[in-house]
ChimeraX commands (.cxc) that place a marker at each C-alpha (Angstrom):
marker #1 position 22.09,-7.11,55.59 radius 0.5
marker #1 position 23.53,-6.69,58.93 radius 0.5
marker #1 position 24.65,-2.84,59.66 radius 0.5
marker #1 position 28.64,-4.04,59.37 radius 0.5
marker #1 position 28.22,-5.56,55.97 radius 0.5
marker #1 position 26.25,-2.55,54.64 radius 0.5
marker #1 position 28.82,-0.22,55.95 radius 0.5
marker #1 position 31.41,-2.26,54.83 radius 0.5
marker #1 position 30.15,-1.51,51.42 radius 0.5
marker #1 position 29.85,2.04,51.74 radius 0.5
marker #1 position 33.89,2.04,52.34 radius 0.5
marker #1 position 34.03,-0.83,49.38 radius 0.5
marker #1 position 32.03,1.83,47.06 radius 0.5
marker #1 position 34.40,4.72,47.80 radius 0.5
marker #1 position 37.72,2.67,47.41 radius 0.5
marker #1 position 36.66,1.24,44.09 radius 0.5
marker #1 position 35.15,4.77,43.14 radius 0.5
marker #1 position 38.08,6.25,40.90 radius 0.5
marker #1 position 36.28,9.79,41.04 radius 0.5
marker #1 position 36.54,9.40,45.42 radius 0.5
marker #1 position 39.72,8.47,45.35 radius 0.5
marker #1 position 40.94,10.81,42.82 radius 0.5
marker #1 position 39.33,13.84,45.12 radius 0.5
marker #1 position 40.77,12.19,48.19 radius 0.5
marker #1 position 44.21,12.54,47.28 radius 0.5
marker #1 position 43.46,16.32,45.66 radius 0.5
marker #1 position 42.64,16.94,49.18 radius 0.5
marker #1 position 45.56,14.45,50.63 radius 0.5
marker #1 position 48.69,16.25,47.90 radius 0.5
marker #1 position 49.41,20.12,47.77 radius 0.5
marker #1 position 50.70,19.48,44.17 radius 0.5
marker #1 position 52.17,16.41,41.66 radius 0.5
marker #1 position 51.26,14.87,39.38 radius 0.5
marker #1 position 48.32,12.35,39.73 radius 0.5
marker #1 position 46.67,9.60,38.08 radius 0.5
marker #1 position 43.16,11.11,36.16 radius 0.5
marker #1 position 40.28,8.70,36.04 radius 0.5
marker #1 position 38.99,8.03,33.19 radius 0.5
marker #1 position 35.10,9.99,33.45 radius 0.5
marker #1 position 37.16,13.09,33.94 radius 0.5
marker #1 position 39.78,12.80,31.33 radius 0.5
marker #1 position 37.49,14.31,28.82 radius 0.5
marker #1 position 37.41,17.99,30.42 radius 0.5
marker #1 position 41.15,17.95,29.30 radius 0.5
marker #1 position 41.69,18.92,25.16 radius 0.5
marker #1 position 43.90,15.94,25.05 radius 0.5
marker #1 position 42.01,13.11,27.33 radius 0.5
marker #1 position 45.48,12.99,29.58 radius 0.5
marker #1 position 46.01,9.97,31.56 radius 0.5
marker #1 position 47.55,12.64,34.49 radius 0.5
marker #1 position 47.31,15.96,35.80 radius 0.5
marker #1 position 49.58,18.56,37.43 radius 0.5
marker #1 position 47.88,18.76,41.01 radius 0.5
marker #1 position 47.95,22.17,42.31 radius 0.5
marker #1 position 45.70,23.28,45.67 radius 0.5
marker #1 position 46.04,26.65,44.52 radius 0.5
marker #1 position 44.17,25.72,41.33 radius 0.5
marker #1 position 41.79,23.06,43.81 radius 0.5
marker #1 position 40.85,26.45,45.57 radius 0.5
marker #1 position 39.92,28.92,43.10 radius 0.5
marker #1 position 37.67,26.03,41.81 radius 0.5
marker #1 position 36.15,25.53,45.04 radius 0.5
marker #1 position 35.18,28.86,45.36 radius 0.5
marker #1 position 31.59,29.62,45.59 radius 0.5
marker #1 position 32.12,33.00,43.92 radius 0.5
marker #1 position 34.25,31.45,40.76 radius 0.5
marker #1 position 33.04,33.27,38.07 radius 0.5
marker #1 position 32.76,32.04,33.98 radius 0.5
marker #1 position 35.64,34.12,33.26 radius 0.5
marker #1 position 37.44,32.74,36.10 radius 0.5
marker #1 position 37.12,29.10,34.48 radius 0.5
marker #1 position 39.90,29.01,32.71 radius 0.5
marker #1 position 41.81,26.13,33.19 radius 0.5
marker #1 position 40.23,22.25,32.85 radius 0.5
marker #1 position 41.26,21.51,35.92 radius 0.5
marker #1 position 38.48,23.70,38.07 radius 0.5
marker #1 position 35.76,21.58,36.47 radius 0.5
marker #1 position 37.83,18.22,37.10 radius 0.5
marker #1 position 38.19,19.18,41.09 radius 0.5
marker #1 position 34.70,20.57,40.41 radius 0.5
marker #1 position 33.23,17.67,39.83 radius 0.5
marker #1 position 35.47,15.02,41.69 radius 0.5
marker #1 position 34.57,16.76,45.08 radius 0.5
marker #1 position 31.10,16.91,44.33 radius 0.5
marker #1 position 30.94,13.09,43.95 radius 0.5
marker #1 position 32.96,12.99,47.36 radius 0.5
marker #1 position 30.96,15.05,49.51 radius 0.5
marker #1 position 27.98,13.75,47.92 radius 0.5
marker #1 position 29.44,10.35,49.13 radius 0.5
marker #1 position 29.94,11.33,52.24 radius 0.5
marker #1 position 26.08,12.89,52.75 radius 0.5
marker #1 position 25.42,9.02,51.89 radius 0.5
marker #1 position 27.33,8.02,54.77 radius 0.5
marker #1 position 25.55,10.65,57.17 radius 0.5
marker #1 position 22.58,9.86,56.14 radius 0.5
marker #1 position 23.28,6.42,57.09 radius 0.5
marker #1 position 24.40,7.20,60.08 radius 0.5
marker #1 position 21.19,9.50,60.90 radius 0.5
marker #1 position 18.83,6.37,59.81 radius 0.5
marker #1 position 20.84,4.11,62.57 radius 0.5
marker #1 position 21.60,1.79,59.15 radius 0.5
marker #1 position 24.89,1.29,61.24 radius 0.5
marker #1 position 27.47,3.19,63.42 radius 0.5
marker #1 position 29.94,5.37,63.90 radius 0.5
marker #1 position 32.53,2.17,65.00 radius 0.5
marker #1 position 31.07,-0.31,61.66 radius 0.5
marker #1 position 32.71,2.81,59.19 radius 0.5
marker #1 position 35.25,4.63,61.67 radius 0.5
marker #1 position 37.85,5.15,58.08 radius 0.5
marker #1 position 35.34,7.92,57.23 radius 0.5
marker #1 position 36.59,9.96,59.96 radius 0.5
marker #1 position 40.17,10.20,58.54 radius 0.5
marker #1 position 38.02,12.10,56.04 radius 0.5
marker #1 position 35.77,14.24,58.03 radius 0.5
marker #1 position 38.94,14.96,60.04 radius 0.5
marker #1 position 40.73,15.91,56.56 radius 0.5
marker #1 position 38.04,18.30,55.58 radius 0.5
marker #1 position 37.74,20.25,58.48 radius 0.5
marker #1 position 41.39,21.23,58.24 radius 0.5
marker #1 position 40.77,22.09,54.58 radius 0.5
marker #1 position 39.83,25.98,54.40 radius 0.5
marker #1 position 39.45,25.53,50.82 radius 0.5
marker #1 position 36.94,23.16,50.66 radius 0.5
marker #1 position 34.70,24.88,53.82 radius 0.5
marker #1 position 32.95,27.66,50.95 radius 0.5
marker #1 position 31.77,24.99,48.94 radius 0.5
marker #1 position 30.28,23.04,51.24 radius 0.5
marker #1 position 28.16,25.80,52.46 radius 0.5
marker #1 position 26.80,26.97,49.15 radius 0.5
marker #1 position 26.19,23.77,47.27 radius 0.5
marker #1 position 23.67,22.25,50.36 radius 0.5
marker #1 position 26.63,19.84,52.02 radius 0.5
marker #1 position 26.82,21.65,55.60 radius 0.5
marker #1 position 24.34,19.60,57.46 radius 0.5
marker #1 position 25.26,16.78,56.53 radius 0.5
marker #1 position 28.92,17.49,57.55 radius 0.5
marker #1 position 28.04,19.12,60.39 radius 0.5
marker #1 position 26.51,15.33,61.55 radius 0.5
marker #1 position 29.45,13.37,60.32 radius 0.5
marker #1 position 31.75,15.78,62.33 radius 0.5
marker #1 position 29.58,15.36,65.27 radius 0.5
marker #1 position 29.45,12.10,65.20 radius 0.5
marker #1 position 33.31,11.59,64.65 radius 0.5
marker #1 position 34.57,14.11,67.08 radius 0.5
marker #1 position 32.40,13.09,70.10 radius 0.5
marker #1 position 32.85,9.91,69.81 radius 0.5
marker #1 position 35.89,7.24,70.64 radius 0.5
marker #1 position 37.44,6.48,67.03 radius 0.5
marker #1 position 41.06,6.80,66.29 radius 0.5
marker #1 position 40.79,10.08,64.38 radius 0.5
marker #1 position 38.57,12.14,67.60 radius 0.5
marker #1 position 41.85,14.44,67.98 radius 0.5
marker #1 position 43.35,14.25,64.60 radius 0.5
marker #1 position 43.89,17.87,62.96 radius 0.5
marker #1 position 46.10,18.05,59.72 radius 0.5
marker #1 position 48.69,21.27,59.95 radius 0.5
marker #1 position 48.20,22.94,56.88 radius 0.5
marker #1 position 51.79,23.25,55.03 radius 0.5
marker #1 position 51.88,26.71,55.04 radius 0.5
marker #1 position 51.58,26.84,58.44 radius 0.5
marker #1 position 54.90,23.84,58.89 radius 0.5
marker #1 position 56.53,26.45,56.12 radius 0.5
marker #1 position 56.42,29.64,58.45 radius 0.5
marker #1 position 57.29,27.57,61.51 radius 0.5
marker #1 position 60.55,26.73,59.60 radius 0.5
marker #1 position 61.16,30.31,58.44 radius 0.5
marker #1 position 61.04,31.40,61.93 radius 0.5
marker #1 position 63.58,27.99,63.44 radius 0.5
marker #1 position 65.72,29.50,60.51 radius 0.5
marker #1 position 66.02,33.18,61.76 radius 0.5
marker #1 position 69.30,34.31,63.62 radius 0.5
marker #1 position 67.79,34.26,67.45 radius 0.5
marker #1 position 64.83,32.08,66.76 radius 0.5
marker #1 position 64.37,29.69,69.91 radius 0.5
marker #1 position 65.33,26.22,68.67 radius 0.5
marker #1 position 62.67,23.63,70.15 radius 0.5
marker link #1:1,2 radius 0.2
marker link #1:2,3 radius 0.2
marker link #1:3,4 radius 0.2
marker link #1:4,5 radius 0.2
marker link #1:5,6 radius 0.2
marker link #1:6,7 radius 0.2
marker link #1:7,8 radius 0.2
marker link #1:8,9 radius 0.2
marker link #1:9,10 radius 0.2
marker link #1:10,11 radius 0.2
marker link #1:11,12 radius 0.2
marker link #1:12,13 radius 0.2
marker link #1:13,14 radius 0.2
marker link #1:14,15 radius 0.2
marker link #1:15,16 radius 0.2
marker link #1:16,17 radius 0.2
marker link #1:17,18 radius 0.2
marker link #1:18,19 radius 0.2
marker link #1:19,20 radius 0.2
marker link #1:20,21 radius 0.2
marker link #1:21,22 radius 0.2
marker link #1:22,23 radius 0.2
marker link #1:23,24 radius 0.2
marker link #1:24,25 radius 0.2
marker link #1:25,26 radius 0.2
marker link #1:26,27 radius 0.2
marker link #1:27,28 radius 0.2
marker link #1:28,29 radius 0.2
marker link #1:29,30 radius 0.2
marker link #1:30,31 radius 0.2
marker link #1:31,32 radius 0.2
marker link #1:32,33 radius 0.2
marker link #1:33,34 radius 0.2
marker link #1:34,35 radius 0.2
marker link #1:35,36 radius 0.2
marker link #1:36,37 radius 0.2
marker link #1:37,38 radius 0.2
marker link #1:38,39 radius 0.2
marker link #1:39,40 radius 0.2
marker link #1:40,41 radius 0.2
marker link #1:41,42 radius 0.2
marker link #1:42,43 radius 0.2
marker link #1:43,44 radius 0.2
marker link #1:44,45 radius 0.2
marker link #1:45,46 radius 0.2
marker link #1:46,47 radius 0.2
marker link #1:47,48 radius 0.2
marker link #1:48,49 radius 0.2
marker link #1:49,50 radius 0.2
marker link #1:50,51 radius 0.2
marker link #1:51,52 radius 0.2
marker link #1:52,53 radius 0.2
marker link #1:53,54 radius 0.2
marker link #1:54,55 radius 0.2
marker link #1:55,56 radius 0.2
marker link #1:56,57 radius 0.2
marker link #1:57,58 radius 0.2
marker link #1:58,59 radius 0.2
marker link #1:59,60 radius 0.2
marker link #1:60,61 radius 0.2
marker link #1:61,62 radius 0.2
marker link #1:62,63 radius 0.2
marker link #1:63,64 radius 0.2
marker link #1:64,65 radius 0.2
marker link #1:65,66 radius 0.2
marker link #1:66,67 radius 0.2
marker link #1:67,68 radius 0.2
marker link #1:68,69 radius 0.2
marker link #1:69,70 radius 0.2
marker link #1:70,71 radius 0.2
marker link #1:71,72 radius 0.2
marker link #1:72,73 radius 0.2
marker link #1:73,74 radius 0.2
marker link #1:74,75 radius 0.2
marker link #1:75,76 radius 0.2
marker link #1:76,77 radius 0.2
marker link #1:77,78 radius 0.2
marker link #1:78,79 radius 0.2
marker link #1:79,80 radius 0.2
marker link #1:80,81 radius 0.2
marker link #1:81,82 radius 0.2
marker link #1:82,83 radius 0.2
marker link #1:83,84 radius 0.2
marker link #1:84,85 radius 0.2
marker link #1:85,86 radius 0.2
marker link #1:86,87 radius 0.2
marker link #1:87,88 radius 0.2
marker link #1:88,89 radius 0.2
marker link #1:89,90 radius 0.2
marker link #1:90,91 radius 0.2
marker link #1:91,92 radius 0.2
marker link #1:92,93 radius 0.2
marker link #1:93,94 radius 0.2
marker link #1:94,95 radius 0.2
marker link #1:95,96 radius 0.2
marker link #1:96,97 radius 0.2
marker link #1:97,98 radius 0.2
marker link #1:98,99 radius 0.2
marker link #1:99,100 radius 0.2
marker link #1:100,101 radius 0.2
marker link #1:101,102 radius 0.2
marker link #1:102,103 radius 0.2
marker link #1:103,104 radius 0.2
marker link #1:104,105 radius 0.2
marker link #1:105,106 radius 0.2
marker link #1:106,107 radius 0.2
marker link #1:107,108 radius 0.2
marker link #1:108,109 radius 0.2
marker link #1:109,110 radius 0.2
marker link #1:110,111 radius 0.2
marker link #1:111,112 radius 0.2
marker link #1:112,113 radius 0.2
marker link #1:113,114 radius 0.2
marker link #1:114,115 radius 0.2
marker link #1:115,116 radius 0.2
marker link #1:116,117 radius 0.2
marker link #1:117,118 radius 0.2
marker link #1:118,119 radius 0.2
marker link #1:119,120 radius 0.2
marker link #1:120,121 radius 0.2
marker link #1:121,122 radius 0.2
marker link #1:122,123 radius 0.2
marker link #1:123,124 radius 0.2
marker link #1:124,125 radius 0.2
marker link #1:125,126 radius 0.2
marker link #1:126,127 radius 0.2
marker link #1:127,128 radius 0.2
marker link #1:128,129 radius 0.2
marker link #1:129,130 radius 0.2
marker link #1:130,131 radius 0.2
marker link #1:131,132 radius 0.2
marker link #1:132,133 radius 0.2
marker link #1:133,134 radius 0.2
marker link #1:134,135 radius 0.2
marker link #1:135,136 radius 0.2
marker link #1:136,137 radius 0.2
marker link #1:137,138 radius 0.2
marker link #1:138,139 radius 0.2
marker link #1:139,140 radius 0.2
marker link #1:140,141 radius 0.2
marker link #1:141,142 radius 0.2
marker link #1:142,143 radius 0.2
marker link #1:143,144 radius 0.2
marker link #1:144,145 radius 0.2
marker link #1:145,146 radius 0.2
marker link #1:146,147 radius 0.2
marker link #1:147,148 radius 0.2
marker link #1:148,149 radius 0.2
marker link #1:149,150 radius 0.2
marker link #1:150,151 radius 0.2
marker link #1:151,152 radius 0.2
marker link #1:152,153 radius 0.2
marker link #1:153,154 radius 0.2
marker link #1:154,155 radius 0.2
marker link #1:155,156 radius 0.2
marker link #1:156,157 radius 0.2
marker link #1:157,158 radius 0.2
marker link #1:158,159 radius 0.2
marker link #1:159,160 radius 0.2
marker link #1:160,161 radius 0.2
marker link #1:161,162 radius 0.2
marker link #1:162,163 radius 0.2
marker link #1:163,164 radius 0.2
marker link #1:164,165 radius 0.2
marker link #1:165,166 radius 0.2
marker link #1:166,167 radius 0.2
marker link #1:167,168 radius 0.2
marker link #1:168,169 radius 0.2
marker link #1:169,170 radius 0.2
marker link #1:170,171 radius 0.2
marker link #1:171,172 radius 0.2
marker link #1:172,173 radius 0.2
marker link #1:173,174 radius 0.2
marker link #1:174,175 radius 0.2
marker link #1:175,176 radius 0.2
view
């Protein structure tokens, strides 16, 4: 299988992965209502088709220090559990890319992820203390030294966008 094809189907496994995809957009939304696949649905009493999204919720279950008594709501072990299969996904794709099975350029869409993640504080904890640092520390080595369209991309956290508005909105603030 020539390195292309193979990563071709790396990018083919997470798109038609409902568990990636659901963790993608948890990490994409701040809050809404999404679409639950199906191997999750049964952490919910009532096997709902949807969730309410909230990142507040997404953080506290991506703590590393989240308690038993702290898992209270069925939506820590469905972000749980989603972003486990996502990062575990994406030590796949580092791995592949350690191994020379193909190249930064054959599965460049990966580093809208990697790009993604590092301007996720939430997710940062969890990666260290469930074994996923290495192998994100090579994916964003690979994708930030490298040419690929997302090199420079950074995603401004919405808090951030909401105190740059409070302060366009006070009496004196410079307008840019």
């Amino acid at each position: 299988m020539e390195r292309a094809e193979l990563a071709n189907n790396y990018i083919k496994e997470f798109n038609s992965n409902d568990e990636m995809v659901f963790a993608g957009r948890c990490l994409d939304w701040e809050g809404g209502r999404l679409f639950l696949p199906e191997k999750l649905r049964a952490y919910l009493p009532d096997n709902a088709q949807f969730i309410q999204h909230d990142k507040r919720v997404m953080a506290k279950a991506l703590s590393p220090h989240l308690t038993l008594e702290e898992d209270n709501d069925p939506r820590i072990q469905i972000y749980r559990t989603s972003m486990d299969s996502f990062l575990s996904w994406l030590s796949l794709v580092a791995s592949g890319l350690n191994r020379k099975l193909f190249l930064v350029a054959d599965i460049e869409e990966v580093g809208y992820w990697v790009s993604k993640i590092q301007s996720e504080p939430i997710v940062h904890g969890f990666i260290q203390a469930y074994g996923y640092q290495e192998r994100m520390t090579t994916l964003i080595k690979a994708f930030r030294r490298r040419k690929n369209p997302y090199r420079n991309w950074y995603f401004i956290r919405p808090e951030v966008m909401r105190s740059v508005r409070k302060d366009r909105a006070r009496p004196g603030a410079p307008q840019t």
